[in-house]
N, C-alpha and C positions, 0 to 999 in steps of 0.2 A: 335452910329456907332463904335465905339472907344472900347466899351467893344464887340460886335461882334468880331472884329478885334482880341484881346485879345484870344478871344473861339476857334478862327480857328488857329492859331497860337498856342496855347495850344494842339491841335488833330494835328497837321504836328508833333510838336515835343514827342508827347505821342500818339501814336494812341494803340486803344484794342489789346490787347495779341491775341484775335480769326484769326483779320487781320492779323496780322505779319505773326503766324504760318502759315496761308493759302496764304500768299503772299510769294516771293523771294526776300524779301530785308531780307538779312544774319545780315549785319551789325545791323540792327532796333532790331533786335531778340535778337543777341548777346545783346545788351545794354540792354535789359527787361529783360534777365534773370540776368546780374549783379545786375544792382539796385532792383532786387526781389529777390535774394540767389536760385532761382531754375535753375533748369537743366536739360538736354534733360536726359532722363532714356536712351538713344542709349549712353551716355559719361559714365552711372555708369557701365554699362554689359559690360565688356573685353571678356565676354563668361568663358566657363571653363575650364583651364589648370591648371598648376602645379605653376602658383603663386596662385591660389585662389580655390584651391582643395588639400588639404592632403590625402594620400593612408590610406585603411585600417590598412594595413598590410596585407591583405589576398586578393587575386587577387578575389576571387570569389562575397566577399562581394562592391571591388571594381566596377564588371560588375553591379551587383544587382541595386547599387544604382544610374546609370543611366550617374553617370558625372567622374566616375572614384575613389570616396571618398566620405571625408567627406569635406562639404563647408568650408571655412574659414570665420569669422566674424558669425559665425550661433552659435544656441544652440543643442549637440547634445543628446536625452536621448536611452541608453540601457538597458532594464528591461528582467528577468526573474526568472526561479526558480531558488531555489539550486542549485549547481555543475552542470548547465547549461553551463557553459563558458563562462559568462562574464567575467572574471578575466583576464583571456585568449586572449579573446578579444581584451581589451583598450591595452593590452598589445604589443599586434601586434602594434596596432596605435601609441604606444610612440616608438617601436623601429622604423617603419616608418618618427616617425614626429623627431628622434635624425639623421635620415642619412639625413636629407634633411636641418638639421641646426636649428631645430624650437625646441625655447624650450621649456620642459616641467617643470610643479608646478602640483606635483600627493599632493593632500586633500586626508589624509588619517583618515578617521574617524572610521573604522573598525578596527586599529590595527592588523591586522593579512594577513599583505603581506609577502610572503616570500623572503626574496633578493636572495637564492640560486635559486628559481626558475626564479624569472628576470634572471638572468644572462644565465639562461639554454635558454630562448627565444630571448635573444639576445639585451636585456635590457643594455644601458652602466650606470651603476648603481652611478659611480661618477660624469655624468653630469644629472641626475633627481633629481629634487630640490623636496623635502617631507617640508609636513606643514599638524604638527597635531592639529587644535583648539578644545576648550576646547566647544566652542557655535559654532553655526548655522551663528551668526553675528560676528563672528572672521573671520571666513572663508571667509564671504561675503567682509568684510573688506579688506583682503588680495584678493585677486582677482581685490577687483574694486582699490585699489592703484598699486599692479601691474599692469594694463590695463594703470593708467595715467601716470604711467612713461612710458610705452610703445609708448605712443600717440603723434608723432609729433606733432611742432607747424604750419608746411609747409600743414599739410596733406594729405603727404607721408605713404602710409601703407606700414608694413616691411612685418615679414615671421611673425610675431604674435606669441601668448603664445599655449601653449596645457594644459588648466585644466584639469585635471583630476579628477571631483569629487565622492570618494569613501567611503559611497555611501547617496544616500538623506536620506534613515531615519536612518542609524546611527549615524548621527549628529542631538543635539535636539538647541532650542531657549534657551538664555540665563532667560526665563519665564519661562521655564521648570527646566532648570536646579538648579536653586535657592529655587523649590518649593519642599515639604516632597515628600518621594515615595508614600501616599497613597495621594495626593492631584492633581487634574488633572486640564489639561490645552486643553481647545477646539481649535485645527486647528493653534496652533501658531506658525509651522514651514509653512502654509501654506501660512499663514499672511505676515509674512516674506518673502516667495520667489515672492508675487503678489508685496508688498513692494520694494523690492531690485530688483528684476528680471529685469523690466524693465531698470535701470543700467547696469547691466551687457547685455545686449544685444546691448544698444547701444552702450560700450565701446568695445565689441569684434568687434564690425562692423567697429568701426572708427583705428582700431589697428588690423583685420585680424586676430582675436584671435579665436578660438574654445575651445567653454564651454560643455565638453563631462560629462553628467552624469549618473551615473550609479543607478541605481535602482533597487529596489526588487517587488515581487505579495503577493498581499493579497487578502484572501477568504473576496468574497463579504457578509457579515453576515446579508445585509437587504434583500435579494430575499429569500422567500418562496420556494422556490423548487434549492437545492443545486445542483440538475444535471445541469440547467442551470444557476449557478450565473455565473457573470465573474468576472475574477478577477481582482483586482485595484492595482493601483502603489502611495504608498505613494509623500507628498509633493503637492495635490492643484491641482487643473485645471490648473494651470498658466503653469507650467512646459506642458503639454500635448498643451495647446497654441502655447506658446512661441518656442517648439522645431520644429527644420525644418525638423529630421528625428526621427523617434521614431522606432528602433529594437528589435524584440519580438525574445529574445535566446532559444530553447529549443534544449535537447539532448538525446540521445537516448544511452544507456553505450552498449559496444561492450567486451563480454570476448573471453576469450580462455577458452574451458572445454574438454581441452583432458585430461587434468588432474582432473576427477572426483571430488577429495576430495580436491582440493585446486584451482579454477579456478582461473586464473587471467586473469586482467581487460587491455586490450589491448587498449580502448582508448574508443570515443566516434563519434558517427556521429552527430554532430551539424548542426541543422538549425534554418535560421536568416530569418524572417518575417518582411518586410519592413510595419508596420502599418501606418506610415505617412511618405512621400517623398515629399518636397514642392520641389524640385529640380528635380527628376527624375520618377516622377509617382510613387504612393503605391500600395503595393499587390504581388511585388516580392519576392520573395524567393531563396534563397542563403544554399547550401549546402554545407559540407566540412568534412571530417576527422578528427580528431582531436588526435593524440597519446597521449598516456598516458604518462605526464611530457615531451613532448616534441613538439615545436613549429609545426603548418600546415607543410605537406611537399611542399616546394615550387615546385617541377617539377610537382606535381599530380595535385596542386592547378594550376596552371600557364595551362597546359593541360585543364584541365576541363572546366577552363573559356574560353579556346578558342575552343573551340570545342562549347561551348555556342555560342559566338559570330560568329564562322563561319569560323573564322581565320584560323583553322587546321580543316580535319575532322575526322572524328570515325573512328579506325582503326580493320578491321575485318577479320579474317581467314573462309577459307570455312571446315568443318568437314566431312568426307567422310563417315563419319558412320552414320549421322543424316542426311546429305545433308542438313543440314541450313549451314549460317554463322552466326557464333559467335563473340564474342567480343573479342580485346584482353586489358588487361586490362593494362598493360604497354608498349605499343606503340600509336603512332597516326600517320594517314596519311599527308603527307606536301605537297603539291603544291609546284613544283619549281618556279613558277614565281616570280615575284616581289624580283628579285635580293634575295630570299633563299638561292636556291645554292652556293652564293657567302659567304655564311658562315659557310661553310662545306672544310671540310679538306681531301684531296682524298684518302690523307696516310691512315689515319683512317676510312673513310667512311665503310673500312669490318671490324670493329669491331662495330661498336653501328649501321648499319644501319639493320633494321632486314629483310634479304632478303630473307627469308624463303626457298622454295624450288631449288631457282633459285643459292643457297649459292656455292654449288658442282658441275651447269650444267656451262658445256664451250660449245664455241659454235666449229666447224665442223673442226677449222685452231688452237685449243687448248686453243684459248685465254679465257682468265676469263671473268667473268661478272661482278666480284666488281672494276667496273669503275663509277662513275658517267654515263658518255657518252653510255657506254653497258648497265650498268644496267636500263638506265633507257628507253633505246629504247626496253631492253626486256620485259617492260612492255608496255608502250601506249607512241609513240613520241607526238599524238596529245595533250593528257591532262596532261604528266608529271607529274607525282607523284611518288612517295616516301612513304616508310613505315619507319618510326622513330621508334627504341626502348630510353625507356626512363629510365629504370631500368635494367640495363644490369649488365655484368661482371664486366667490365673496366669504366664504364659510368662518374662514380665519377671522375675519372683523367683525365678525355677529357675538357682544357678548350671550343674548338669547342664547345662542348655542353651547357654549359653553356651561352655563345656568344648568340646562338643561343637561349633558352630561354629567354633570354633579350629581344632579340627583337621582341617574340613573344607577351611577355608581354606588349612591347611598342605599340603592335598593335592589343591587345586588347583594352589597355586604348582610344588610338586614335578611335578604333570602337564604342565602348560607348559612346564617346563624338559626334559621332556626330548625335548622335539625332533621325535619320531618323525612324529605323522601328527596336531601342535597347529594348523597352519596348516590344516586340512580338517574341524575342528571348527567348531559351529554361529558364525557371521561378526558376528548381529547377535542382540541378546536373547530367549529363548526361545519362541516362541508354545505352550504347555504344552497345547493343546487338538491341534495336528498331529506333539508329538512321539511316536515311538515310546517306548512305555513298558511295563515290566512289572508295571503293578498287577495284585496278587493278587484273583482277583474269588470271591466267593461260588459256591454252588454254582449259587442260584436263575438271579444274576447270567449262569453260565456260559449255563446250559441256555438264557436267553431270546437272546444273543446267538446261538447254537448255529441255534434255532429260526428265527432273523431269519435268519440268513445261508442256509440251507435254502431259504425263501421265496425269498429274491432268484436265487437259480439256477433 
């Protein structure tokens, strides 16, 4: 009787994990998972903000990838070709990750960064820490000791490190390096990253770190038929595992040939191909400009992406010789709600607000229409709206504008994050000539579309 006794007493103070979970006794739960080390997954997700999300740099690659950036504590890999824009790229992300306080360690195994052009993208070139190793396992080395100094002993995550490593197979294994140049070595930086990898993820996770690497393509040399190999990224299946987003860079170069016999090369249209998102769904597509030797433009970038997300919409002129409406490539329409207006300057509003033909009409008692309050009852009091120009005369000296791209950009990010229905927004940069839009059109405007569409039936 006495060991019965014993057994039931033993089940009051240990009862099965299955029970606890499906009962309401908190306290019982709480003490199972202390004396087991686990934990409710609702206590590790805070969700994702701006402690455990770093900005691209580029608003658009920011929509793309669903949470606003790149994760914190994640492995991140970028591959392409050539003068693709990788370089470009990370670059954004380190001037990102120096304004928000997080430091950067740029692995430069390539020798051939330029510091004039950091500096030109916005680079603060005195607080980015360089580390050039001579092996594969110096590097690794350096990473995993800075991750443990980084690592509280409370288990407190701070703002974490930014690797930056540049790039996987310009750095070889210490087995390679030791050996003749005509002497080879099978898969041993592979070996290596299946070996150490797993380190380095778990110490970016416990420290908030992000491990960004960068990579190159190689022609696939075992398929038979070259039109469809694909191509491969040095460094092992591990890398392709272990990364939570994997971005496929390509570019497309853009000249100028008004000058026949000496074109020059005005920049590039990059796009960025989300091949794997464990955070925000794959398959998205991220478009962008790119100048030649100079950073994205942020108003264009900043616009673009919200016009993706919904935030602002496409801004469109009617043509009276074509009867379409056309795009207009530097303005966008604004919705005054959601306290807009309030960060718009009245004084100025007639120099950057692009009020087309209404710029010259008064109304019957002489007074003007660049008011706020006038102009915008001369277009629709119901829907209020506004035509922005964003590349104007004066535009650059307006902080107004500025102001107000802030907070457009703060409400992109916020729309991305929240999840709902950000993956079935527009995939690839906008064509502002097919999207739906609600420009407010004149009366004239109304009636001749009215007229045209009459015809056509």
């Amino acid at each position: 009787m006495a060991r019965k006794a014993r057994t039931a007493e033993v089940e009051v103070e240990n009862p099965d994990l299955a029970s606890v979970l499906d009962g309401d006794d908190d306290a019982a739960l709480e003490r199972i998972l202390a004396q087991s080390g686990v934990k409710k997954l609702s206590e590790t997700y805070d969700g994702w903000n701006d402690d455990n999300v770093l900005s691209t740099g580029i608003v658009a690659l920011d929509a793309a990838s669903g949470i606003g950036g790149y994760p914190k504590g994640r492995m991140v890999e970028i591959y392409g070709d050539e003068s693709a824009g990788k370089t470009t790229a990370f670059l954004h992300t380190v001037v990102a990750a120096q304004r928000a306080g997080m430091p950067v360690v740029y692995i430069d195994a390539e020798n051939a960064l330029d510091l004039a052009y950091c500096a030109r993208l916005g680079v603060d070139v005195d607080k980015m820490l360089v580390n050039q190793p001579e092996s594969l396992e110096e590097a690794m080395d350096l990473m995993i000791k800075t991750m443990k100094r980084e690592k509280t002993e409370g288990g407190k995550k701070g703002k974490g490190v930014l690797f930056v490593f540049d790039s996987v197979p310009a750095i070889k294994s210490m087995e390679v390096m030791e050996k003749g140049a005509g002497e080879r070595s099978m898969m041993a930086e592979a070996n290596r990253w299946a070996e150490n990898g797993p380190k380095l993820i778990t110490l970016a996770a416990a420290t908030n770190s992000i491990l960004l690497l960068v990579n190159q393509t190689r022609a696939d040399t075992t398929a038979t038929n070259a039109r469809y190999a694909k191509k491969q990224t040095p460094g092992g299946k591990f890398i392709k595992f272990a990364a939570s987003l994997r971005l496929e860079i390509s570019a497309k170069r853009v000249m100028d040939e008004s000058d026949k016999k000496e074109p020059k090369a005005l920049g590039q249209e990059t796009k960025v191909k989300f091949v794997k998102n464990k955070v925000g769904g794959p398959g998205k597509v991220a478009e962008y400009f790119l100048p030649a030797g100079k950073p994205v433009d942020w108003a264009e970038d900043v616009i673009d992406s919200a016009i993706q997300t919904g935030v602002v919409l496409a801004d469109t002129k009617y043509n009276k010789e074509t009867g379409e409406l056309e795009s207009s490539k530097n303005a966008f329409t604004l919705p005054l709600r959601d306290g807009w207006l309030d960060l718009i300057n009245e004084d100025e509003l007639d120099i950057w607000i692009d009020n087309g033909e209404f710029e010259a009409e008064e109304r019957g008692d002489g007074e003007n229409l660049n008011t706020v309050e006038n102009f915008v009852s001369s277009y629709d009091l119901d829907t209020e709206y506004i035509s922005v120009r964003f590349k104007g005369k004066f535009v650059e000296e307006l902080a107004d504008f500025e102001r107000l791209l802030d907070a457009i950009e703060k409400a992109v990010r916020e729309k991305v994050r929240e999840r709902k229905e950000v993956g079935e927004v527009r995939k690839t940069r906008p064509d502002r000539a097919k999207l739906e839009t609600k420009r407010l059109l004149s009366v004239a405007e109304r009636r001749a579309l009215a007229e045209k569409a009459a015809q056509a039936k």
